[in-house]
N, C-alpha and C positions, 0 to 999 in steps of 0.2 A: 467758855465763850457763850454768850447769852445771847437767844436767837431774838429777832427782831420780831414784834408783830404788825403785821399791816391791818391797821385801823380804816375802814371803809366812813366816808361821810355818809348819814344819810343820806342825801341827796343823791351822792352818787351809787350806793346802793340800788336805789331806784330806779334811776336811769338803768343798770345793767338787769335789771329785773323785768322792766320795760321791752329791755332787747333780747330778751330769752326768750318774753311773751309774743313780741314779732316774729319771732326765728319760725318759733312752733307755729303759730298761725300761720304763718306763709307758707312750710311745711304742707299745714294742713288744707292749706285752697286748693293741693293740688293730690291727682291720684292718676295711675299709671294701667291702663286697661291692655294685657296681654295678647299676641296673638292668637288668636283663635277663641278667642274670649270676648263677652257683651259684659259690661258694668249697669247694675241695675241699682238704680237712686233711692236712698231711703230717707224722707223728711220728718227727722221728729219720730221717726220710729214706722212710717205710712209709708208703704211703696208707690213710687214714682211709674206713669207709663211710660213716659220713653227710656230709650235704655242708653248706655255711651259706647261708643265703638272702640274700638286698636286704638291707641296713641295717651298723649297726655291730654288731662282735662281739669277745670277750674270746678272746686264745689263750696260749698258754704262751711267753710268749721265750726266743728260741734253742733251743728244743723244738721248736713247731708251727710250720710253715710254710703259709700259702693260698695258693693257685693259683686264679684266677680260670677260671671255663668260659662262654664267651659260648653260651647258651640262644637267643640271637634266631634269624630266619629269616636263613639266608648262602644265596647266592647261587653256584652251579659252571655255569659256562658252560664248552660245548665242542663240539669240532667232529667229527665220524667219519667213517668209509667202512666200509661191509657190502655183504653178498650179499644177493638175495634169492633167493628159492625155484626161481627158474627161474637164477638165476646172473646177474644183471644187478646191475651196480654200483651202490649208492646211495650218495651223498656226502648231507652236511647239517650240520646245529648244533643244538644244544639248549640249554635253560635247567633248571635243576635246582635248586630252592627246596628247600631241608632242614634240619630243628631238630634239636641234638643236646636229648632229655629229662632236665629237669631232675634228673630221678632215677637217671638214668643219670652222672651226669656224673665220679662217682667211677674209675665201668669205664669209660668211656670215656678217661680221663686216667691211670688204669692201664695200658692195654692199647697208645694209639696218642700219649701226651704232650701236645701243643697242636700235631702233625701231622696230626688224625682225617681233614681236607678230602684231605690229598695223600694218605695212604697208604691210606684205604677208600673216598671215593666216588669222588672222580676216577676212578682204574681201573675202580669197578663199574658206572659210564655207559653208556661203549663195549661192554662186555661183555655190558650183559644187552640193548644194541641189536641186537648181532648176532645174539642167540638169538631175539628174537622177530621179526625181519625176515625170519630164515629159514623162517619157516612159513611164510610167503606170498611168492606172486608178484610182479610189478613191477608189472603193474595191482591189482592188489589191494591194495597199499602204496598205491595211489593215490585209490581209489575205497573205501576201508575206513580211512583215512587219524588219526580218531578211534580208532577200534578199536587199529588199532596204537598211536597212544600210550597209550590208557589199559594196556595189556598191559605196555608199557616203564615204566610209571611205577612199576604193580605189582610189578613185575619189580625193580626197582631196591629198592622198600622193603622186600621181602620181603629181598633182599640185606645192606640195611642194620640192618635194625630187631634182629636180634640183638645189634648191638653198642650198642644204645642210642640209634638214631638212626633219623628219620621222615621220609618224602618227604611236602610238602602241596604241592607244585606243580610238573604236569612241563610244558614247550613246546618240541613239535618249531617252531624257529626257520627253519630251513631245509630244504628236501628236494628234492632232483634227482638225474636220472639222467644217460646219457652222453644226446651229440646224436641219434647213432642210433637210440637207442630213442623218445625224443621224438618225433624225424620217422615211426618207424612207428607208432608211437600216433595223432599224428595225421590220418596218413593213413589208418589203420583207423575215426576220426573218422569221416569225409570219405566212408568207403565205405557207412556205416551212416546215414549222411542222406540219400545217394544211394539206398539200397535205401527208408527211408523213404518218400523222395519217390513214388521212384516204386509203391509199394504206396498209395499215397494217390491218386496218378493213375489208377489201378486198380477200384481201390473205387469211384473217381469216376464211371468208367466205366462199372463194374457198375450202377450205383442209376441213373444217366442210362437205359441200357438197358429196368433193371425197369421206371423211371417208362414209357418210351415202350410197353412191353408190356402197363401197367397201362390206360393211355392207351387203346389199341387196343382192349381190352376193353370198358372203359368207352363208346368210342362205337358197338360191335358192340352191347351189353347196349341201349343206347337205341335202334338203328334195329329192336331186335328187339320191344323195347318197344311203339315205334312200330306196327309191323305191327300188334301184338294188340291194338292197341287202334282200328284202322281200319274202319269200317261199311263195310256198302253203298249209307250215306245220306250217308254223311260223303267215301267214294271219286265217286261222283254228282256231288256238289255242287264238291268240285275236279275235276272232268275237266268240267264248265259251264264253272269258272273260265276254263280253260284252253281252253277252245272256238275256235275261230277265226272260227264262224258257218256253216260250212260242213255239212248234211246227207249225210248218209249214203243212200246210195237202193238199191233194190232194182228193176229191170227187170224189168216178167213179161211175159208173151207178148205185150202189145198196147203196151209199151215208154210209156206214157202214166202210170202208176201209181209217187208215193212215199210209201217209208214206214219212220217212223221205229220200229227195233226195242231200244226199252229196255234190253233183257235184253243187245243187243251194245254199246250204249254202256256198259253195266253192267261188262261183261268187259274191254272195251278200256283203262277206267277202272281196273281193278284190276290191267292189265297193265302201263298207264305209271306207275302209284304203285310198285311193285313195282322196275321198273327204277331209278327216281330213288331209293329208301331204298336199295337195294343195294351203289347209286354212290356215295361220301362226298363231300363239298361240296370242291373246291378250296379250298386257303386264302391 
């Protein structure tokens, strides 16, 4: 069985060639800008300033060309080594969040292509870590630990943002030093809770002391108390207390005569009170 060939007229060849070449053209007047994406116009090979936003948009075929710019947040993760102030080695890693602005995105695609990540921040990371690590010390890097990144973050956008582009989030990920210094850090630790300590034990000491001095006072102030507040009726009545029963006597010449003299129990009475307030009470 003998297959048939279909003979095209010229003419109508033409015609279908015609509409092939419409197809593609119409095609090509149109181009589709991404979310979170600028389209950046290229005429004849010459970037355009404005740029196309999100949606569909009309361009010239075989004239205009778009280039997409991704606007979202990218991510530069990396690692470094610096100095610090005193010359001590920092190793670490960092995350680096950065939007190139939509407004930008013209110059930006002028100036560094759809290489902007490799050829301007990457290198400006390392860079502006070692300038501001240099300002400070090893413990200061440590103990100010905020402070230096927010200075690096700054550091980096101020870097960046000429060309069109924003730092919104910087994270030191990692930070250490050599072993060496570690152990004398810690061990300077170690020395300053040791002086703590014992400045506490100290103190302790001291206030135990005052108390005992305050102490001492306080039961002087009462046996003094005591005294000035002691009769001769009230000394009397405790030296009875305290009597044994025993008379005091006075012998005169005919050795037959006692008798009891007030005035010396009086005295004697004021002598043993005297002694006993003197003496504080065993405890």
């Amino acid at each position: 069985m003998m297959k048939k060939t279909i003979k095209l007229k010229p003419r109508t060849f033409l015609v279908v060639l015609a509409a092939i070449a419409v197809l593609i053209t119409g095609f090509s007047s149109f181009t589709v800008v991404p979310a979170g994406h600028t389209g950046v116009v290229s005429r004849f090979g010459a970037v355009q300033e404005g740029v196309l936003t999100e949606g569909l948009h009309l361009k010239i075929p075989f004239v205009e060309s778009v280039t997409t710019i991704d606007n979202r947040v990218n991510v530069v993760e990396t690692s470094f080594t610096a100095a610090s102030k005193d010359l001590q080695t920092v190793t670490g890693a960092v995350s680096v969040n950065y939007r190139i602005s939509p407004d930008s995105s013209a110059n930006v695609y002028r100036n560094f292509g759809l290489s902007v990540e490799s050829t301007l921040v990457v290198p400006a990371v390392p860079e502006c870590i070692k300038a501001v690590t240099a300002r400070y010390s090893a413990e200061e890097l440590i103990t100010m630990r905020q402070t230096v990144s927010d200075e690096i973050k700054e550091s980096i956008d101020e870097k960046i943002r000429p060309y069109g582009l924003y730092v919104e989030v910087f994270n030191i990920t990692d930070f250490s030093f050599s072993e060496e210094f570690n152990a004398a850090i810690e061990a300077k630790q170690t020395a300053q809770q040791n002086a703590l300590k014992a400045e506490q034990d100290l103190q302790r000491v001291k206030i135990e002391a005052e108390q005992e001095v305050e102490q001492a006072k306080a039961e002087a102030e009462s046996y003094r108390l005591k005294n000035e507040q002691l009769t001769d009726k009230i000394l009397l009545s405790d030296w009875i207390e305290k009597w044994d029963g025993h008379l005091p006597t006075v012998t005169g010449g005919d050795s037959s005569t006692m008798m009891l003299d007030l005035s010396q129990l009086l005295e004697q009475a004021k002598q043993d009170t005297a002694t006993e307030s003197s003496t504080p009470a065993e405890e």
